[in-house]
Backbone bond lengths (Angstrom), bond angles and torsions (degrees), N, CA, C in turn:
res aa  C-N    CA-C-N  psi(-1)  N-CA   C-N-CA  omega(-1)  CA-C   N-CA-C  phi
1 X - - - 1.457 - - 1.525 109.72 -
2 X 1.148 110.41 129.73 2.018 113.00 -176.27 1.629 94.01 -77.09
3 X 1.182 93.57 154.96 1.554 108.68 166.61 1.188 112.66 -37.20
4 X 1.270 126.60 -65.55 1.400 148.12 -143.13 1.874 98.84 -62.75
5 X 1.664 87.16 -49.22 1.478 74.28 -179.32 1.692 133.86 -92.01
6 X 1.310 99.55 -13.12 1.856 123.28 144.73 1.196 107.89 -50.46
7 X 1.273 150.28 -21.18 1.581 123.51 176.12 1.880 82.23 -112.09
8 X 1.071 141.53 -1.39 1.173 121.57 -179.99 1.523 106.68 -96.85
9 X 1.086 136.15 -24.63 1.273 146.16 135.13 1.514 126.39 -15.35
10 X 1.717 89.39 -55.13 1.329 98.49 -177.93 1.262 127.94 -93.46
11 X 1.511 113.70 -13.52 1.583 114.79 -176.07 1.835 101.25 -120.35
12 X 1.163 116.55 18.04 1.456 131.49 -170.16 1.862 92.43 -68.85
13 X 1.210 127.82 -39.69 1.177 125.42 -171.30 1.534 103.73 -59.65
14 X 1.457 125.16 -48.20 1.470 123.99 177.96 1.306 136.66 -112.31
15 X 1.505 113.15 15.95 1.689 153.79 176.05 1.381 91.45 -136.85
16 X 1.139 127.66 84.68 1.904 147.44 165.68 1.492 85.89 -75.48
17 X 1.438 121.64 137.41 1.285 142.55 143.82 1.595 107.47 -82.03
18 X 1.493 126.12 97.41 1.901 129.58 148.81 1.440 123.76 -39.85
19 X 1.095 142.88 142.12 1.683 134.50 156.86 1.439 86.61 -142.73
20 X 1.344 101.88 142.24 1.229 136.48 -177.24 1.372 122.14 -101.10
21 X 1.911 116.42 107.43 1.554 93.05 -138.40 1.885 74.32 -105.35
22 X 1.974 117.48 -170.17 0.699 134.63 -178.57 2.062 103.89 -59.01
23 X 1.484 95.65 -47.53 1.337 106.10 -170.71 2.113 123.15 -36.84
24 X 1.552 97.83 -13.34 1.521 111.39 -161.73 1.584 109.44 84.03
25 X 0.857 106.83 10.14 1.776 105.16 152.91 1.004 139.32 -129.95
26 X 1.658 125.80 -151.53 1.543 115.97 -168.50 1.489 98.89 -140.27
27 X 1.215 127.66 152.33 1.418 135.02 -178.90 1.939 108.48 -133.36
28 X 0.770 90.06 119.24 1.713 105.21 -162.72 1.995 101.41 -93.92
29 X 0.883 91.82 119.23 1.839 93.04 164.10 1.665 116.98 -99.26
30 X 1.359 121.16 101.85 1.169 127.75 -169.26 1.270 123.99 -96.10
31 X 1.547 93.43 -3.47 2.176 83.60 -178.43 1.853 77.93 -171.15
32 X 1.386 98.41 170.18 1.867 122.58 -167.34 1.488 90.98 -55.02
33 X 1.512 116.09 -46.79 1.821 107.15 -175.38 1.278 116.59 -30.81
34 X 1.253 98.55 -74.68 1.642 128.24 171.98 1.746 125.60 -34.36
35 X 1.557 81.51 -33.11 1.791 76.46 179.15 1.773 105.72 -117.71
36 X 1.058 126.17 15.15 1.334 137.00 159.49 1.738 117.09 -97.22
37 X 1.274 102.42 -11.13 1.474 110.90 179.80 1.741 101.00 -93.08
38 X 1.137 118.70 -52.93 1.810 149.04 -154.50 2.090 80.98 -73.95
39 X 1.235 99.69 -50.27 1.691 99.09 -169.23 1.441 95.64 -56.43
40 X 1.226 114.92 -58.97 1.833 123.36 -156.40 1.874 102.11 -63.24
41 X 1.410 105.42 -42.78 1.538 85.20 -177.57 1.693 115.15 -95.16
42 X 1.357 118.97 -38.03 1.444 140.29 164.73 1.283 99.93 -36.13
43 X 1.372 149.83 -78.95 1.192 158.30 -169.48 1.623 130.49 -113.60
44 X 1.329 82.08 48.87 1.511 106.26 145.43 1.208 128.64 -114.30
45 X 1.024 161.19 167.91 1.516 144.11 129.26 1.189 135.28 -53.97
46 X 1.419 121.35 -39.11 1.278 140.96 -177.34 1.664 101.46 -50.93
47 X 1.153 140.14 -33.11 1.674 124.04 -169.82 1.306 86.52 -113.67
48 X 1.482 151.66 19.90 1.312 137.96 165.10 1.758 106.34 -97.65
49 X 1.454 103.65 0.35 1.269 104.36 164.99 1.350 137.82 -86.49
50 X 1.593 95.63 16.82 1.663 115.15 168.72 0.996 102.93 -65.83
51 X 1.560 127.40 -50.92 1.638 132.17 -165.06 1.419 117.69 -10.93
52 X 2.415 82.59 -73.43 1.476 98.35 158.92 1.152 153.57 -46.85
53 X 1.527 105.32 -35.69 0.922 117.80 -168.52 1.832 120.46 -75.04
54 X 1.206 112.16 -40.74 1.418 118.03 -177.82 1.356 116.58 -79.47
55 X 1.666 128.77 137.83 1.089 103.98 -175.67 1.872 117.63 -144.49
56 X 1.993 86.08 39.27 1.116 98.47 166.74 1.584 97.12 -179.78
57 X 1.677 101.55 155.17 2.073 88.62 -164.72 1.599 102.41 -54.23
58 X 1.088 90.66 130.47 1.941 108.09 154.81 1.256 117.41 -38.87
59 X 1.162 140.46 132.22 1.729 141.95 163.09 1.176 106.71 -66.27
60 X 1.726 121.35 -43.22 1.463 117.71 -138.60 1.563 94.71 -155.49
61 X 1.140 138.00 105.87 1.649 133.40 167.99 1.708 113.09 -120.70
62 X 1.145 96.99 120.11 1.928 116.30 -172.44 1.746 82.76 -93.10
63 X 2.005 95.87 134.50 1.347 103.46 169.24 1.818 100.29 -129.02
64 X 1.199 125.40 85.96 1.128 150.50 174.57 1.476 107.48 -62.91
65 X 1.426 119.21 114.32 1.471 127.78 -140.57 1.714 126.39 43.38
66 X 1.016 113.13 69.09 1.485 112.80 -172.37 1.518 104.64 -59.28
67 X 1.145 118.63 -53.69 1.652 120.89 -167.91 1.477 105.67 78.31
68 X 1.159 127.48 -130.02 1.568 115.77 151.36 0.861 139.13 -106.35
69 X 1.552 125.22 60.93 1.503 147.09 135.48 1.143 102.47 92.18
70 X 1.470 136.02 27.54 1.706 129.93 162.60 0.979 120.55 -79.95
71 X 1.538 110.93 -20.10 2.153 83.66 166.34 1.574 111.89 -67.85
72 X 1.341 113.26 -45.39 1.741 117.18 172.98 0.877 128.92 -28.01
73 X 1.649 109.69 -41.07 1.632 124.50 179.03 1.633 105.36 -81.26
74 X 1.510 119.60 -47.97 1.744 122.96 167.94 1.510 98.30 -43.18
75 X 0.980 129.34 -59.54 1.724 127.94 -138.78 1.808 84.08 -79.52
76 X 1.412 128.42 -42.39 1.123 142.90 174.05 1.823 112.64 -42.07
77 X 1.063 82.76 -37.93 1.744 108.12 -158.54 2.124 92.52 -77.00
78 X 1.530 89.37 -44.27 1.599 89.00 -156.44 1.839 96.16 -73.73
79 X 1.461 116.87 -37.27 1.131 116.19 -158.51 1.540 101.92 -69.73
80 X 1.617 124.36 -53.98 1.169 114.92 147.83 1.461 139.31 6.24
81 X 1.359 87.61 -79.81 1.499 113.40 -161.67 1.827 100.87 -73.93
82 X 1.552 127.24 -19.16 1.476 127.30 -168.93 1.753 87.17 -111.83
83 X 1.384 136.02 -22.96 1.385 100.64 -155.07 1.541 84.35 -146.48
84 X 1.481 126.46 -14.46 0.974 106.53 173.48 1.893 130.21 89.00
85 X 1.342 101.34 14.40 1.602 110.23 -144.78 1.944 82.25 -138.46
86 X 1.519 109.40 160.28 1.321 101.60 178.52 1.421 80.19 -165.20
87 X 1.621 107.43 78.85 1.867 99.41 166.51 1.571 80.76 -122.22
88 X 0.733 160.08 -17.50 1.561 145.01 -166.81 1.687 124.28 -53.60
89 X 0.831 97.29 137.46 1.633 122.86 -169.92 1.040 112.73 -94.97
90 X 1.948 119.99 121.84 1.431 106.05 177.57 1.661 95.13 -128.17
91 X 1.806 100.62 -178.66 1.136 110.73 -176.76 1.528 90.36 -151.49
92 X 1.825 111.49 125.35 1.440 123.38 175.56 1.020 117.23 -109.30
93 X 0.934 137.98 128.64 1.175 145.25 144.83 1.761 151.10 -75.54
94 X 1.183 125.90 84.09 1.553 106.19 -171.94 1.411 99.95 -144.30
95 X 1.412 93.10 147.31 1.813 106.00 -177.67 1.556 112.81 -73.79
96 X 1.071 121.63 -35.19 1.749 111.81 -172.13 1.160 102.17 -74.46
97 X 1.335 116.22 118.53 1.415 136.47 176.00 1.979 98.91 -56.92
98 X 1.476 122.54 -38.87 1.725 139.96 -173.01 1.794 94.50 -51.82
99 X 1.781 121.55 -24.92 0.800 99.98 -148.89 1.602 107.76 -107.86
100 X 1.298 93.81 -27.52 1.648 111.82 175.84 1.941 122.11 -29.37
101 X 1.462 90.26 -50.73 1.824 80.20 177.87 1.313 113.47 -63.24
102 X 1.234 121.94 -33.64 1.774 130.39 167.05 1.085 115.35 -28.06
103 X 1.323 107.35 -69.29 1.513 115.76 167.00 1.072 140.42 -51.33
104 X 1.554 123.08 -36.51 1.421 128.07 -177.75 1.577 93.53 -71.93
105 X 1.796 116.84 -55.34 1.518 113.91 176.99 1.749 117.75 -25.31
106 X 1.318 96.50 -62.05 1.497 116.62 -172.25 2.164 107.71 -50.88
107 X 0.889 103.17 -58.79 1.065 122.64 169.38 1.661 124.34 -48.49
108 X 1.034 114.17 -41.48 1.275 111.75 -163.36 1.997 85.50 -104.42
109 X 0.765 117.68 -15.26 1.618 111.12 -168.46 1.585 93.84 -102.35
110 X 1.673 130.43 12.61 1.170 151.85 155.23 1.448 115.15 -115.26
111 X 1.163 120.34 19.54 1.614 126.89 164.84 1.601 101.80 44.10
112 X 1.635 113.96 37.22 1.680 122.83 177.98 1.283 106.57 -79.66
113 X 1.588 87.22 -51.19 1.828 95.41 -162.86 1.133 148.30 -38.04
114 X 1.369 100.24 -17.45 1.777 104.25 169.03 1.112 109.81 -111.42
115 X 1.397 128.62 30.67 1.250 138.05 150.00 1.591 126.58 -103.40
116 X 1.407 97.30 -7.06 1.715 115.11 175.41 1.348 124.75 -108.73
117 X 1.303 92.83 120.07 1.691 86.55 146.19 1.924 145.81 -129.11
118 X 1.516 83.79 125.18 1.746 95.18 -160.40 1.531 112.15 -67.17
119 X 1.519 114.97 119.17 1.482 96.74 175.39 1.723 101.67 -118.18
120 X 1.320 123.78 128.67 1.407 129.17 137.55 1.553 132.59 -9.87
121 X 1.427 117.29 96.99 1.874 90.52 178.01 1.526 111.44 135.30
122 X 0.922 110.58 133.24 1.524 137.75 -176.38 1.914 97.62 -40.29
123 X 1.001 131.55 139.88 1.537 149.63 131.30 1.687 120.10 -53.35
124 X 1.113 132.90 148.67 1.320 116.63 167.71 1.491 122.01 133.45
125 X 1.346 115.16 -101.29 1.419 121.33 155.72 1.784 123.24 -53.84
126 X 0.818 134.43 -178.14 1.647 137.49 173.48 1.450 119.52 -92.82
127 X 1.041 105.12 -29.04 1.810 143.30 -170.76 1.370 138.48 -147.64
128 X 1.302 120.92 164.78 0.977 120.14 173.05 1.550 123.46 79.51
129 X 1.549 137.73 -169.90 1.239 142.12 166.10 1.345 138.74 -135.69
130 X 1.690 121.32 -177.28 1.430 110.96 179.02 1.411 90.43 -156.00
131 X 1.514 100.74 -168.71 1.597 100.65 -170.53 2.054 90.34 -121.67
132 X 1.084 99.19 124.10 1.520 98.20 165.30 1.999 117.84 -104.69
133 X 1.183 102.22 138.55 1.394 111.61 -163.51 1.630 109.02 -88.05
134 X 1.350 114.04 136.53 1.451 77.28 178.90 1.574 100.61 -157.30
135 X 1.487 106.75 128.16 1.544 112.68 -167.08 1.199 121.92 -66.02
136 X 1.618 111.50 129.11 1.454 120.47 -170.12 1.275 129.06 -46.20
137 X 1.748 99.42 -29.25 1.404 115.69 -169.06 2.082 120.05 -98.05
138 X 1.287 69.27 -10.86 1.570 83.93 -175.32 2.282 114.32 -145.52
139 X 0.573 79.75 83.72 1.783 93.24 175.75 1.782 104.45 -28.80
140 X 1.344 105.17 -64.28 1.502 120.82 -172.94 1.316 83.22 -47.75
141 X 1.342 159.24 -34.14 1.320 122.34 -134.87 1.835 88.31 -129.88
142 X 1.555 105.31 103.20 1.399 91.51 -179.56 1.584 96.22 -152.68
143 X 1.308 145.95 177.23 0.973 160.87 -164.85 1.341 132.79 138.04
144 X 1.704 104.37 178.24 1.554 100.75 -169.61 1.382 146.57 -60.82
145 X 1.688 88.39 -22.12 1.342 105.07 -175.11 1.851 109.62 -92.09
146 X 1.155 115.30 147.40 1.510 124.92 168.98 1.561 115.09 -15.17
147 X 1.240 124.93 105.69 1.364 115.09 154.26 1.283 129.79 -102.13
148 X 1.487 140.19 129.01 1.236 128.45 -166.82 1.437 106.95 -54.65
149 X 1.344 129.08 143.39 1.617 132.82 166.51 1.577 115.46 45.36
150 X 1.345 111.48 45.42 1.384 134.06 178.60 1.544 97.51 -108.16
151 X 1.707 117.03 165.65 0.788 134.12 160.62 1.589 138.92 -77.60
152 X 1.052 139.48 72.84 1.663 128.58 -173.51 1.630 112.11 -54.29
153 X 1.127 89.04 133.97 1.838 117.32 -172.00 1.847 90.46 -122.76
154 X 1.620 106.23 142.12 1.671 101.03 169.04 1.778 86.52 -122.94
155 X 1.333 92.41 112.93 1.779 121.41 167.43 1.393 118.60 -82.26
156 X 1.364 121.46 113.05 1.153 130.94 162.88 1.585 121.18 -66.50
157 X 1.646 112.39 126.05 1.652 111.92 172.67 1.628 114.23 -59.52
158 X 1.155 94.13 160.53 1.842 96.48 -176.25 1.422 81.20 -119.57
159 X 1.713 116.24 134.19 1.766 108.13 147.35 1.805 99.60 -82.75
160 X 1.071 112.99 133.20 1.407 136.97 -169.02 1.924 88.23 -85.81
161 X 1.148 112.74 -90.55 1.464 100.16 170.38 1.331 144.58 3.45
162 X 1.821 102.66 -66.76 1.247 116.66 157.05 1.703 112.38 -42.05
163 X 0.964 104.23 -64.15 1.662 115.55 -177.93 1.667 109.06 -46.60
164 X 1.510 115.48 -50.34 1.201 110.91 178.76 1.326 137.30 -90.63
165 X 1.786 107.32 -5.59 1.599 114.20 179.80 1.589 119.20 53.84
166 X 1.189 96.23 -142.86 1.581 91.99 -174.14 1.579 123.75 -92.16
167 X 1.428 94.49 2.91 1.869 106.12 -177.20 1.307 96.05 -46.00
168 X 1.874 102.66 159.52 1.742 95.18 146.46 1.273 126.85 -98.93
169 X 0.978 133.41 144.65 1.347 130.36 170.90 1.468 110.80 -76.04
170 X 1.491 125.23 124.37 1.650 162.67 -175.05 1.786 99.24 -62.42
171 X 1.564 98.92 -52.49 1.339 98.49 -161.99 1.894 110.46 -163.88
172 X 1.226 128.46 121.72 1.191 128.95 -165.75 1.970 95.69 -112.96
173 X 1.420 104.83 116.46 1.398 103.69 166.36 1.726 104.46 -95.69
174 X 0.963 110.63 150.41 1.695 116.23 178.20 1.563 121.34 -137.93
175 X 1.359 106.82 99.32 1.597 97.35 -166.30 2.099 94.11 -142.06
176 X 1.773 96.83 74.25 0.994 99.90 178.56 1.557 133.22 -97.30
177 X 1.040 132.61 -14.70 1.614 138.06 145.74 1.921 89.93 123.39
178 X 1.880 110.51 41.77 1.982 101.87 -178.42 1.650 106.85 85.44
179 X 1.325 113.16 -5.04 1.619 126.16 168.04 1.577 99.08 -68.49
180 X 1.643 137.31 -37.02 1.397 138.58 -176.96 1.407 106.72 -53.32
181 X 1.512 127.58 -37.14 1.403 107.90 -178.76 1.105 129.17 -64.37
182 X 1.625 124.93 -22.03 1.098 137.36 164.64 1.511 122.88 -77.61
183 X 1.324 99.65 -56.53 1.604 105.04 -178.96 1.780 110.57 -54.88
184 X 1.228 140.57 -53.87 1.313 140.69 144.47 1.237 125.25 4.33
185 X 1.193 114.47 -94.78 1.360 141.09 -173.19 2.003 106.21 -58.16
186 X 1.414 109.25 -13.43 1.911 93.07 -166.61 2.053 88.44 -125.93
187 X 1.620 106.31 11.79 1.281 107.14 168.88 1.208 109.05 -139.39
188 X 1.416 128.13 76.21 1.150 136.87 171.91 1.315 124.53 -80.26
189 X 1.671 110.68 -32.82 1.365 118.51 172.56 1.335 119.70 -61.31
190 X 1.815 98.09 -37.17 1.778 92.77 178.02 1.410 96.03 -70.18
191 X 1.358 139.55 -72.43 1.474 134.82 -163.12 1.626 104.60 -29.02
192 X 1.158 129.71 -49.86 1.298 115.84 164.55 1.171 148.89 -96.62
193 X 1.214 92.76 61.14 1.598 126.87 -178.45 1.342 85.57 -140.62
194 X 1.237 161.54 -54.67 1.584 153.31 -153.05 1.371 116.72 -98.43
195 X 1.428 117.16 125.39 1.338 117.52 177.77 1.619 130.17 -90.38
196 X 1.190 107.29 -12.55 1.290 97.14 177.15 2.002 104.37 -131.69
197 X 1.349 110.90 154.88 1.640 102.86 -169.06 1.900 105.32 -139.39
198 X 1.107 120.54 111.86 1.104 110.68 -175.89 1.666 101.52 -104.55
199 X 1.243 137.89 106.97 1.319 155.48 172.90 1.499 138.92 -78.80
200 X 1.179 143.07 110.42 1.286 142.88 173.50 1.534 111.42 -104.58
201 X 1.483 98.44 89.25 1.339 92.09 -174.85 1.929 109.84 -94.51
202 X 1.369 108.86 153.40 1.467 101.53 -164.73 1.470 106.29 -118.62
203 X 1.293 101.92 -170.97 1.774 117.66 -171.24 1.959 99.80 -16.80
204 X 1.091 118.90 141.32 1.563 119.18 166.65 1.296 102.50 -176.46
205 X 1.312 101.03 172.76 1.929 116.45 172.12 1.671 93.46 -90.88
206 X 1.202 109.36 159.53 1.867 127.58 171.40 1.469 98.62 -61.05
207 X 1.402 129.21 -40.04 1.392 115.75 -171.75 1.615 115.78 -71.92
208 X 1.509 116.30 -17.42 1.206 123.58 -174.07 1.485 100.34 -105.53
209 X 0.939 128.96 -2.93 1.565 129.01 -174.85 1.999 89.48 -102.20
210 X 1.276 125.89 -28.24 1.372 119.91 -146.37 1.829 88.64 -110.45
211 X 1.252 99.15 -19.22 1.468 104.28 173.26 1.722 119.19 -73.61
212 X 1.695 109.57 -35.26 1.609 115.80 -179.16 1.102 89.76 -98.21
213 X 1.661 154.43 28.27 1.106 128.99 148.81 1.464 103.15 -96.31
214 X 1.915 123.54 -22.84 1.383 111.38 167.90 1.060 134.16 -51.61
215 X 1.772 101.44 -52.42 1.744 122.86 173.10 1.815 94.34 -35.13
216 X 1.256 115.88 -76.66 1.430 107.93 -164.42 1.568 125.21 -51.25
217 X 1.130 93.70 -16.14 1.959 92.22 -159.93 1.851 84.30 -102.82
218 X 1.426 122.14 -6.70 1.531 122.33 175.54 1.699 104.73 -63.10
219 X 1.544 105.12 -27.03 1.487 116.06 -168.44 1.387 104.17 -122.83
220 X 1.234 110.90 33.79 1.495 118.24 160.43 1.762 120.81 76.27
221 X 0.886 122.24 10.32 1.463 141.47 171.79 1.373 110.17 -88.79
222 X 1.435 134.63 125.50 1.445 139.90 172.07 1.365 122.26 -143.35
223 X 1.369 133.56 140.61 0.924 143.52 -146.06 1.581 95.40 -63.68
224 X 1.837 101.63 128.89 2.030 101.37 167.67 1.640 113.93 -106.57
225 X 1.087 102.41 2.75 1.465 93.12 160.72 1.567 118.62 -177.95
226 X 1.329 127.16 146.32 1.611 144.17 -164.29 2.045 91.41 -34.46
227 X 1.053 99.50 139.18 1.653 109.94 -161.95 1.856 92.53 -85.53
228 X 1.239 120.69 150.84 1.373 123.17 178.70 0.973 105.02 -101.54
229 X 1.371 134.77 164.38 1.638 150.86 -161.87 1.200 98.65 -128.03
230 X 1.308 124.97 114.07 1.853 121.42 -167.50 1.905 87.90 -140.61
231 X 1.215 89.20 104.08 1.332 94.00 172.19 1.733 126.91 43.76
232 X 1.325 135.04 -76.77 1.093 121.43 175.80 1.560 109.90 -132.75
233 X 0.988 89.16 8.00 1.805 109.49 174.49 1.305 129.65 -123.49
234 X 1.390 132.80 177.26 1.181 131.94 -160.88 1.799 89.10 -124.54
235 X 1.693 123.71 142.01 1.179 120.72 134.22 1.123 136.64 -86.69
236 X 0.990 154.00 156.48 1.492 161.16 -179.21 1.300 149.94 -149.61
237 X 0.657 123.37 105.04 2.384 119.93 -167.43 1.440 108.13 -108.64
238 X 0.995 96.16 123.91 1.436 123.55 -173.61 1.702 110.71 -120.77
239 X 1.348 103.43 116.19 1.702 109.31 -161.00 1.942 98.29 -134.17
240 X 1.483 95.61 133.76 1.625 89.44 170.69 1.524 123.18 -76.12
């Protein structure tokens, strides 16, 4: 890490970096969360391939692990920026309770917020709970499994379905931390109801990676373009 960005890290809470998005506003990165989240989707390529991809405003876009809500604001950014229109409806999702005010901030200082709704809570099962872990020092870094000197949180499942009824879903972002093998496979009904799927699928064997590409294409979804290799994971878009 360069200096430069070690003291920006560190004084980011009271030296806010502004960017000035297409939307007529500004989105502020206020602490390492914020700008380790903004890096991963902002500057990649791989989720700027919504642009293309959509080709009329979305009704309905599910952001499945939001973190703090920058793909919402990208996908926000693109629909904007191609059609000019800002009625779209989202639904977020993320389990760390640490992360939620982030989001509403983020959101509402993007004139989202009354187009969202944020729910608390695991994807996956229909019911029930688990404990998500989540490092003191770093928010981004939390999950199901044991972390040494982390925090345990007990996360309630959301049925997503329930939440969405019979709408269709426009566009499914998925950035669950190996939570997709489950969540997939025990919501098939929602997957077919949604046409477009942007995926981060993580660490796995080929048989379990070749298995959630069946589930999807069982409900009519198939791969739209050669999957990217991002570090220890796979990206993927999945379009009906």
């Amino acid at each position: 890490m360069s200096i430069q960005s070690f003291l920006y890290r560190r004084l980011s809470r009271w030296i806010t970096c502004e960017l000035n998005l297409p939307l007529k506003c500004k989105i502020s990165l206020e602490n390492k969360y914020e700008l380790a989240s903004f890096n991963d989707v902002f500057c990649h390529p791989f989720y700027w391939q919504l642009f293309q991809c959509i080709e009329q405003t979305p009704g309905l876009i599910i952001d499945c692990g939001a973190h703090c809500g920058h793909f919402t604001i990208l996908a926000e950014t693109c629909i904007y920026t191609k059609f000019k229109d800002l009625n779209t409806n989202y639904i977020l999702v993320e389990p760390n309770p640490l992360l939620i005010p982030i989001i509403h901030k983020n959101l509402h200082k993007t004139n989202i917020l009354k187009r969202a709704n944020i729910k608390q809570g695991f994807v996956g099962r229909k019911s029930g709970s688990s404990t998500l872990w989540v490092n003191k020092k770093n928010y981004l870094t939390a999950s199901i499994k044991y972390i040494p000197n982390a925090k345990p949180y007990t996360v309630n499942y959301i049925d997503l379905l329930e939440v969405v009824g019979d709408r269709i879903v426009d566009l499914m972002k998925i950035d669950i931390e190996g939570g997709e093998f489950e969540f997939i496979p025990e919501n098939l009904k929602l997957f077919s109801q949604t046409n477009l799927v942007f995926i981060e699928i993580h660490s796995a064997t080929e048989e379990m990676t070749q298995n959630l590409y069946r589930y999807l294409e069982s409900v009519g979804l198939h791969i739209a373009s050669k999957p990217l290799k991002n570090d220890d994971h796979y990206l993927v878009i999945f379009q009906r």
